[in-house]
Structures are given as structure tokens and as C-alpha cells.
VOPAGU-2260 file (C-alpha; in pm, 1 decimal, decimal comma):
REM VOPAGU-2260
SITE   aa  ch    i         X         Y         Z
SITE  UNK   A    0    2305,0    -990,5   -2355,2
SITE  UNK   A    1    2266,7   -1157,7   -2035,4
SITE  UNK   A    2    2303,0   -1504,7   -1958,3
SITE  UNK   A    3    2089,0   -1529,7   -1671,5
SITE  UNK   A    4    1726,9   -1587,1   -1626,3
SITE  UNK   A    5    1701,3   -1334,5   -1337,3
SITE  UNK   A    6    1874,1   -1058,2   -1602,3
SITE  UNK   A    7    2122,9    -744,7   -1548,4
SITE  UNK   A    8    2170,9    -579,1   -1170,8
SITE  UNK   A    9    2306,2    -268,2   -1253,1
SITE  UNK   A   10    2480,4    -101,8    -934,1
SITE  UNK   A   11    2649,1     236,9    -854,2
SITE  UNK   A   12    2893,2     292,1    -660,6
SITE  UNK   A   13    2984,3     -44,6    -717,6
SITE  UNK   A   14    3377,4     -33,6    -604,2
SITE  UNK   A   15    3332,9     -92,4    -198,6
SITE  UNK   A   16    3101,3     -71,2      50,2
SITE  UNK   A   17    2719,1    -113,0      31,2
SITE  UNK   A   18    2748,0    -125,4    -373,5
SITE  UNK   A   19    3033,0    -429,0    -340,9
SITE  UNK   A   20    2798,8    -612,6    -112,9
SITE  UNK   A   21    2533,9    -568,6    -323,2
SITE  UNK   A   22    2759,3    -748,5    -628,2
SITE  UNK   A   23    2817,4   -1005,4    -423,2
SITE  UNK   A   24    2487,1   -1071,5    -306,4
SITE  UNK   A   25    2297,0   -1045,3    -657,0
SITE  UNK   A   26    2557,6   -1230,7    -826,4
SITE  UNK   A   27    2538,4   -1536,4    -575,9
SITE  UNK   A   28    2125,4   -1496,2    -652,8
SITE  UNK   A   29    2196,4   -1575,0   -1051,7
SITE  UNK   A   30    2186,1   -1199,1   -1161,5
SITE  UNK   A   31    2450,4   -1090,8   -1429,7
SITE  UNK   A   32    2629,0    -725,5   -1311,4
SITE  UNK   A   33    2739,4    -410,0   -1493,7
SITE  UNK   A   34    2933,9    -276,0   -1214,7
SITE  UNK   A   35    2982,8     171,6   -1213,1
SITE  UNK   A   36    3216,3     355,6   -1049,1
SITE  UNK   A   37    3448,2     581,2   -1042,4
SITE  UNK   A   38    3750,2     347,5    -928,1
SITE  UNK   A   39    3779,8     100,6   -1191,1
SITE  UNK   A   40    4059,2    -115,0   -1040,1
SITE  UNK   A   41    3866,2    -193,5    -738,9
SITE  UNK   A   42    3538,3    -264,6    -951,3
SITE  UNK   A   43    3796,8    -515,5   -1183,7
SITE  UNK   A   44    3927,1    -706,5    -879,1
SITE  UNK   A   45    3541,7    -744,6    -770,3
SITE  UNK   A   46    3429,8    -815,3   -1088,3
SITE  UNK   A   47    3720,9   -1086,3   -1145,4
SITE  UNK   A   48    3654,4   -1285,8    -785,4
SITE  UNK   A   49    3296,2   -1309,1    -871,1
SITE  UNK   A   50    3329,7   -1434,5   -1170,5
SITE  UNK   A   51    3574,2   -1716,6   -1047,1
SITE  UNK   A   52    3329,2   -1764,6    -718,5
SITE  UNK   A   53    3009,0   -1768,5    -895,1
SITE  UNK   A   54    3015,8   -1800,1   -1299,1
SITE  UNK   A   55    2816,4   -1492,2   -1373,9
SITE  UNK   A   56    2848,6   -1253,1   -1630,6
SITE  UNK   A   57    2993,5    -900,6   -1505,1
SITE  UNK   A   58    3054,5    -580,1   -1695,7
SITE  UNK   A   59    3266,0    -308,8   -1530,9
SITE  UNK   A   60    3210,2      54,0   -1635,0
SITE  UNK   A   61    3415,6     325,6   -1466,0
SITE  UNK   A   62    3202,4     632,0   -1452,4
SITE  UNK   A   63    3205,5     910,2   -1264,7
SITE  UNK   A   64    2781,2    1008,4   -1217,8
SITE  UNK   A   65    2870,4    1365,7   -1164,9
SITE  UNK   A   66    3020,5    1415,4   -1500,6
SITE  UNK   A   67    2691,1    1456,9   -1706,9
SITE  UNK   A   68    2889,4    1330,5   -2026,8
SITE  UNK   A   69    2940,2     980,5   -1807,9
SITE  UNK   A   70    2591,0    1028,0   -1649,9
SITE  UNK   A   71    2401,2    1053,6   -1977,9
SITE  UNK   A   72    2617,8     723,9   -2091,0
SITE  UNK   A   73    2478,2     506,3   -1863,4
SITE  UNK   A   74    2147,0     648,9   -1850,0
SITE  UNK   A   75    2169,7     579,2   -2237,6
SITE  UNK   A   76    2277,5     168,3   -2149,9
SITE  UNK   A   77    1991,2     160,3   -1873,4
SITE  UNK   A   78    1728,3     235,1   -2162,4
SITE  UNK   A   79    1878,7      27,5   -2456,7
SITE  UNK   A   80    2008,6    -284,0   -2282,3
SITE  UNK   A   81    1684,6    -557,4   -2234,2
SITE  UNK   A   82    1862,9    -755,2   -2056,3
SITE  UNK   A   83    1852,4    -520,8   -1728,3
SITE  UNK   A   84    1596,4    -572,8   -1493,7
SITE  UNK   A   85    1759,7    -456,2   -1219,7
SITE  UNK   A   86    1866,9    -101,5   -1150,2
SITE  UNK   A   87    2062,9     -35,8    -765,3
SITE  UNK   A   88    2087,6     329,6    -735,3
SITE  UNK   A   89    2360,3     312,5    -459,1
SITE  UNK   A   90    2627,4     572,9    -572,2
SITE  UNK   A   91    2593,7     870,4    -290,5
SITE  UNK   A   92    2823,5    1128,9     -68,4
SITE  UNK   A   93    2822,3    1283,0     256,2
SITE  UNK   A   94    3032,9    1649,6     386,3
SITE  UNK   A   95    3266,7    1730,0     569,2
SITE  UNK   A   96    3072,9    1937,6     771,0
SITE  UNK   A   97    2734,2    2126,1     645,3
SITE  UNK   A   98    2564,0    2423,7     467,7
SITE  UNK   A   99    2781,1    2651,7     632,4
SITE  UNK   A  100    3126,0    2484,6     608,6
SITE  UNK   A  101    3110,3    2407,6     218,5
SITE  UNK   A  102    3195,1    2574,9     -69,7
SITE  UNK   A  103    2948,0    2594,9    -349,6
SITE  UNK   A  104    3128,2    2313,1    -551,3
SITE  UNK   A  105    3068,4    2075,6    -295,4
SITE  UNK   A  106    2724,9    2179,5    -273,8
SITE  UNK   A  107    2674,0    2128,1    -602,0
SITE  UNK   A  108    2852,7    1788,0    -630,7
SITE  UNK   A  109    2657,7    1632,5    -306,7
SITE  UNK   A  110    2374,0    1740,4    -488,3
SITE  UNK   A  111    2416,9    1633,2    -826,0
SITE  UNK   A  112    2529,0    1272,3    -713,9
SITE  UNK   A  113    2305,2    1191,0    -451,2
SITE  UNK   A  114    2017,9    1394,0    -628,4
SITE  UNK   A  115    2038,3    1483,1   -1019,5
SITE  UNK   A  116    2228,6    1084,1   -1085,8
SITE  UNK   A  117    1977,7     881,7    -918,6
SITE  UNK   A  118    1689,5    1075,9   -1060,5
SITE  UNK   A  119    1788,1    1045,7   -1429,3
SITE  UNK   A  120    1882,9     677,7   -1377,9
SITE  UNK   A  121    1570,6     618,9   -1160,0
SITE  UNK   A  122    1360,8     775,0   -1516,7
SITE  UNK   A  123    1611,0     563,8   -1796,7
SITE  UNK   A  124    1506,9     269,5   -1617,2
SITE  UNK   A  125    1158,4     302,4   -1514,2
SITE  UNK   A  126    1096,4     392,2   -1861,3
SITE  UNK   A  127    1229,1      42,8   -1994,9
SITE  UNK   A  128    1074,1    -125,3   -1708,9
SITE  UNK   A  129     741,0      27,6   -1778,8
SITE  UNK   A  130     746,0     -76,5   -2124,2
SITE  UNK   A  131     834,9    -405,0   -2047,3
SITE  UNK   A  132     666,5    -479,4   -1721,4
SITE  UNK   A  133     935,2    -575,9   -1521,1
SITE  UNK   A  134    1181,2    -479,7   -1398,9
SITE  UNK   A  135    1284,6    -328,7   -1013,5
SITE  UNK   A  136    1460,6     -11,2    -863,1
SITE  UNK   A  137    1667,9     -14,9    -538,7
SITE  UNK   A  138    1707,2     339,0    -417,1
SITE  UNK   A  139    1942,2     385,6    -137,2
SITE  UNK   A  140    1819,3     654,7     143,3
SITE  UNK   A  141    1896,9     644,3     476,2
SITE  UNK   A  142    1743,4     704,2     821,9
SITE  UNK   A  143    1819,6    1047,0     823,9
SITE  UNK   A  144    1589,8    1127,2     588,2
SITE  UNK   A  145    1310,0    1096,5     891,9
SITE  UNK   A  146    1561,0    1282,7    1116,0
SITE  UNK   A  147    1666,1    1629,1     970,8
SITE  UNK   A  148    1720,5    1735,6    1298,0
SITE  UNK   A  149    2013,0    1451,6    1374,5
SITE  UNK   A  150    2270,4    1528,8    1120,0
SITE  UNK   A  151    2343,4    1812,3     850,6
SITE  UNK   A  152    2031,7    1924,9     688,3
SITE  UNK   A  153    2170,0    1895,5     324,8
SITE  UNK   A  154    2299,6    1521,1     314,7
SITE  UNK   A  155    1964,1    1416,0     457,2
SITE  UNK   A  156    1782,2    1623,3     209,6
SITE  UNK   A  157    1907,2    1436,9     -47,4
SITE  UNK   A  158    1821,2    1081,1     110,0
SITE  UNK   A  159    1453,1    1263,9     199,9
SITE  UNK   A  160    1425,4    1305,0    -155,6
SITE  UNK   A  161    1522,8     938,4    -265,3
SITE  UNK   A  162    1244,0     824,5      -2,3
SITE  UNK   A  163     973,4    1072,8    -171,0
SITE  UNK   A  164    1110,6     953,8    -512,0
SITE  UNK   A  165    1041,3     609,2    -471,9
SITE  UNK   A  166     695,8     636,6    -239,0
SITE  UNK   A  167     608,2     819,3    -566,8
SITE  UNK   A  168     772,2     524,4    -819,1
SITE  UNK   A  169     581,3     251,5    -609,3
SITE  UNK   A  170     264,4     422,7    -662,1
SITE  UNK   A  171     275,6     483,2   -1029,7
SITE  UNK   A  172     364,6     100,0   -1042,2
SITE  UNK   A  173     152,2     -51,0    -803,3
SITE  UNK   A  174      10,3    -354,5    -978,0
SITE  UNK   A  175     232,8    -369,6   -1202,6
SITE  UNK   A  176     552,6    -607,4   -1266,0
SITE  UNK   A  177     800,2    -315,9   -1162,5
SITE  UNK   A  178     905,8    -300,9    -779,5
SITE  UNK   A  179    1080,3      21,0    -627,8
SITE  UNK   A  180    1235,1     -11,0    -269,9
SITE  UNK   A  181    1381,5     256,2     -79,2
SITE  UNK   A  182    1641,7     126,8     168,6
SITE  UNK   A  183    1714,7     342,1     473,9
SITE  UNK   A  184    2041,2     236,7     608,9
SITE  UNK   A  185    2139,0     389,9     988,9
SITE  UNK   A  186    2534,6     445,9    1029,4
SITE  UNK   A  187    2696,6     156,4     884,5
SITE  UNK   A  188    3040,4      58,5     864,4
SITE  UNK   A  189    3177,8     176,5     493,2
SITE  UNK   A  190    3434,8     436,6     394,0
SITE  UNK   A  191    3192,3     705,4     318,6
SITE  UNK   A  192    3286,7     811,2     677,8
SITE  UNK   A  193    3616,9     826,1     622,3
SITE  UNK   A  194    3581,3    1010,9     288,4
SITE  UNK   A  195    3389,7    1266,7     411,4
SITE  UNK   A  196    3677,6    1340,6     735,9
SITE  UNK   A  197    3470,7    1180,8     987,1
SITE  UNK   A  198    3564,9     865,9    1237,9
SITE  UNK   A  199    3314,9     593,3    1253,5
SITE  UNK   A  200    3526,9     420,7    1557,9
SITE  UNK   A  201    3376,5     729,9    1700,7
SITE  UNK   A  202    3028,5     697,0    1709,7
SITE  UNK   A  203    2869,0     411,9    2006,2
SITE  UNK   A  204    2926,3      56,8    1863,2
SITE  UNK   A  205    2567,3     -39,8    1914,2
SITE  UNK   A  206    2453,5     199,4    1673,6
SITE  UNK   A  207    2660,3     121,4    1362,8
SITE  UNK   A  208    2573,7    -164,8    1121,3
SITE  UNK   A  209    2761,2    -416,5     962,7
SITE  UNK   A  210    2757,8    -357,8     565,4
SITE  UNK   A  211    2731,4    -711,4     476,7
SITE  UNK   A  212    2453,0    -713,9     797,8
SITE  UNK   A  213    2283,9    -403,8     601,3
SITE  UNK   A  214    2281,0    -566,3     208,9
SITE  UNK   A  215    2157,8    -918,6     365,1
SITE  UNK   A  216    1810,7    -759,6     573,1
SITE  UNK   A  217    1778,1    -486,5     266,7
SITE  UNK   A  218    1731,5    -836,9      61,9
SITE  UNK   A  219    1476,7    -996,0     274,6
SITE  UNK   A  220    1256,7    -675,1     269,7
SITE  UNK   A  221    1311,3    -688,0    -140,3
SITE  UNK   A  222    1190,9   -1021,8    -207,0
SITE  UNK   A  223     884,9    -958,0     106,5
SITE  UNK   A  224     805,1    -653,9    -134,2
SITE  UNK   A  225     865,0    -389,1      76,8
SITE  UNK   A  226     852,4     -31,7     -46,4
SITE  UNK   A  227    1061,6     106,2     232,3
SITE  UNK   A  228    1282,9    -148,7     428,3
SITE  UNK   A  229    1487,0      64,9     728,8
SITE  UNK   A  230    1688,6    -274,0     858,3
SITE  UNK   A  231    1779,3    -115,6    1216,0
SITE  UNK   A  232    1424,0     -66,3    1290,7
SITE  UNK   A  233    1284,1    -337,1    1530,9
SITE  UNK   A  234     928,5    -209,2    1599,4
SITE  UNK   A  235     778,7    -205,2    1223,8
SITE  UNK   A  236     494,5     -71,3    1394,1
SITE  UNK   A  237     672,2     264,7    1466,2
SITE  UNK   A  238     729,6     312,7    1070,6
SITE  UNK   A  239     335,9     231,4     979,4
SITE  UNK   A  240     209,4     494,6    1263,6
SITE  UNK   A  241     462,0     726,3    1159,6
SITE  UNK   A  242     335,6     654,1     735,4
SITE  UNK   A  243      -2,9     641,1     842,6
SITE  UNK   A  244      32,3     971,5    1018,2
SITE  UNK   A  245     193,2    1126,4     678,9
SITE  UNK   A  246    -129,4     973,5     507,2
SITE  UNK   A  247    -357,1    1115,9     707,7
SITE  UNK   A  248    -250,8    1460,2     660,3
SITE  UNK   A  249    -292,8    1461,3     281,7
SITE  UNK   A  250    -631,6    1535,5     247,3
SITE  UNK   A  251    -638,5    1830,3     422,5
SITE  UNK   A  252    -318,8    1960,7     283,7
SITE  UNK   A  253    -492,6    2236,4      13,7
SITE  UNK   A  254    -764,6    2407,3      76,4
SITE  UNK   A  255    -948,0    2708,2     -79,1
SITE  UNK   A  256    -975,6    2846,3     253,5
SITE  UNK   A  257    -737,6    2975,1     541,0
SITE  UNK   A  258    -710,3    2756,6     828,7
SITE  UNK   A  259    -928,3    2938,8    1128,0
SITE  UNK   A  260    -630,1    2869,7    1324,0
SITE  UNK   A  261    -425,2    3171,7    1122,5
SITE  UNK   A  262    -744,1    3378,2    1086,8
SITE  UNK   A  263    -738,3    3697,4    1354,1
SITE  UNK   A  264   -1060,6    3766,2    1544,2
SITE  UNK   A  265   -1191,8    4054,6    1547,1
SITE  UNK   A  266   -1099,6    4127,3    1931,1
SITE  UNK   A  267    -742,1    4006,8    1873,8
């Protein structure tokens, strides 16, 4: 059971990057960590300084999300364990190359850790938020999800999905005591790059992130209450047009009747 009055952060992909930042961050805040990854020594070195830097409680579990037997365990600790209020669906890959340069297993793999992990974690813990009224889901996206046309269609169909996931988890809690945030991140300086064959010395300096730069802003649009917080964005105003736009358009997304625009006259 936790020690802490702000309860459990639970994080994947926990071992470096955005996930480490994030243990730092919540830690330093008063939240107790279960740390999951696949690389357990890294995740025990973390999990070691932060308990010497900042007296909390933290758990490390070595999983690997795309392994349903490891999946289903912690999907199993994120609806048992009361004392997690805090669920940071980080874990997430990228290809080398797209569609058309990957075998099915890859395929499969992006799909089942960026998609089929989140999801399942995303329902244990809404579930035992729900039933306790508290409770909050961090869902990391990214920009491309609003860009298909910038990058390889099947990474940013997965982040797409995490955005639609949790516009739909903010609605079903809306005045409620659960928060869901979807952070969209732009390029930003971790090894996913690297893992994935690509050189992020390569891309214009102005345009990639720091990670610690990324956690810190994805924070401040947290604890503002933001359902989508996209931390390279300057003009907020461009998002709202662009989600007012969306809005607009669902009314008059089913009809009973064809469109006159794809009806053919009868001189055509």
C-alpha cells in the first residue's frame, strides 16, 4: 500500500526517456511509483536514486507489454491495487521504415504495444477509477497523430488512436473525479530514434524537444486540466479551430440520405 497521500503513478516504459522523466517528476510531486519495463536494471538504478533523492516508495516490475501473459499481469495489479491513482500509459515504438518495409511481426508488435497495451491498461484502470472516483490517465500520443501525411502512416495511426481513446475517456468522465490527458509530444530527444535505426542529430535542431523540456509543460497542462496538451504548440488557438472544426462536422456525419453532392443529375 502506498505511503503517499497523492497515491501510486504507475508508468510504462519506465527505463529511459519520457517514462524516466516522468518518475522523476511524479516522485519529486509526493507520488509513490511502480515502475514497468522491459529493462529491469535500468528501471532498478532509477528506482534506487529516487528513492535516496526523494523518500518515496517505488516498485519495479520488468514486463514486457507485448507478451499478453506480462500484459494481463499488470492489467490484473492496475485493477486490484487501491492505492493507484495514477496510470502513465507511456510504453510505445516506432519502425524502421513503414508499411512497406516491415515484416508482419513488426506489424504486429508496433501494434500490439502502442495499441492493444495501452487499451487494456487504459480499461483495468478506468474501471478502478470509475468505481472509486478518482483517479487519472496519461496517454502518450504524439503530433503525428494530426499529421498522417508527415511520417509513416502506421506509427501515427497508433498515436491517432491514443488521441481518439482519450477524447472518448474524457467524455465518459467529464464531471467526474477521473482526468484523462492525451499528450502529443513533437520529435523529442529519447532513444526511440535510435531504436528504431533513425538519427535524431539529423533532423533541424529547432524542431526537436528536450525530454525533461517535454515531461515539465506535459505537467502544467495536467494540473490546468487539459484533455489534450501538444507542448510545441504556441498558438493554442490553432488546436481549438482545428477541434472545433472536428466538432462541427459531427452532426452531419450520418444521414439517411445521400449527400446531393454524390447524387448524378439527370443530364450528367
Amino acid at each position: 500500500m502506498s505511503n503517499s497521500s497523492l497515491g501510486t503513478a504507475l508508468i510504462t516504459g519506465a527505463s529511459t526517456g519520457i517514462g524516466a522523466v516522468y518518475a522523476d517528476r511524479l516522485a519529486r510531486r509526493g507520488h509513490d511509483l511502480i515502475l514497468v519495463a522491459r529493462d529491469a536494471a535500468r528501471m532498478g538504478a532509477l528506482a534506487e536514486k529516487l528513492r535516496a533523492e526523494t523518500g518515496r516508495t517505488v516498485e519495479v516490475l520488468p514486463a514486457d507489454l507485448t507478451d499478453g501473459d506480462d500484459l494481463d499481469r499488470i492489467s490484473k495489479r492496475l485493477e486490484s491495487d487501491p492505492a493507484i491513482t495514477l496510470l502513465v500509459n507511456n510504453a510505445g515504438m516506432s519502425l524502421n521504415g513503414g508499411l512497406l518495409e516491415n515484416e508482419a511481426s513488426q506489424l504486429e508488435r508496433i501494434i500490439t504495444l502502442n495499441i492493444t497495451a495501452p487499451t487494456l491498461l487504459a480499461s483495468a484502470a478506468g474501471k478502478a477509477f470509475k468505481a472509486r472516483d478518482k483517479g487519472a490517465i496519461i496517454n502518450i500520443a504524439s503530433v503525428l497523430a494530426l499529421a498522417p501525411e508527415a511520417y509513416d502512416g502506421v506509427y501515427s495511426g497508433t498515436k491517432a488512436y491514443l488521441l481518439n481513446l482519450s477524447l472518448s475517456l474524457s467524455r465518459q468522465f467529464a464531471g467526474s473525479g477521473v482526468q484523462v490527458q492525451a499528450v502529443l509530444p513533437g520529435a523529442t530527444r529519447t532513444e526511440i530514434w535510435e531504436r528504431s535505426g533513425k538519427d535524431v542529430d539529423s533532423f533541424p535542431p529547432e524542431i526537436v524537444m528536450g525530454v525533461d523540456d517535454l515531461v515539465d509543460a506535459s505537467l502544467l497542462g495536467f494540473d490546468r486540466g487539459e484533455a489534450v496538451t501538444i507542448p510545441p504548440l504556441a498558438d493554442e488557438g490553432l488546436w481549438e479551430t482545428y477541434h472545433q472544426a472536428r466538432l462541427a462536422l459531427g452532426p452531419n456525419l450520418s444521414r439517411r440520405d445521400v449527400a446531393p453532392r454524390y447524387r448524378e443529375t439527370a443530364d450528367a
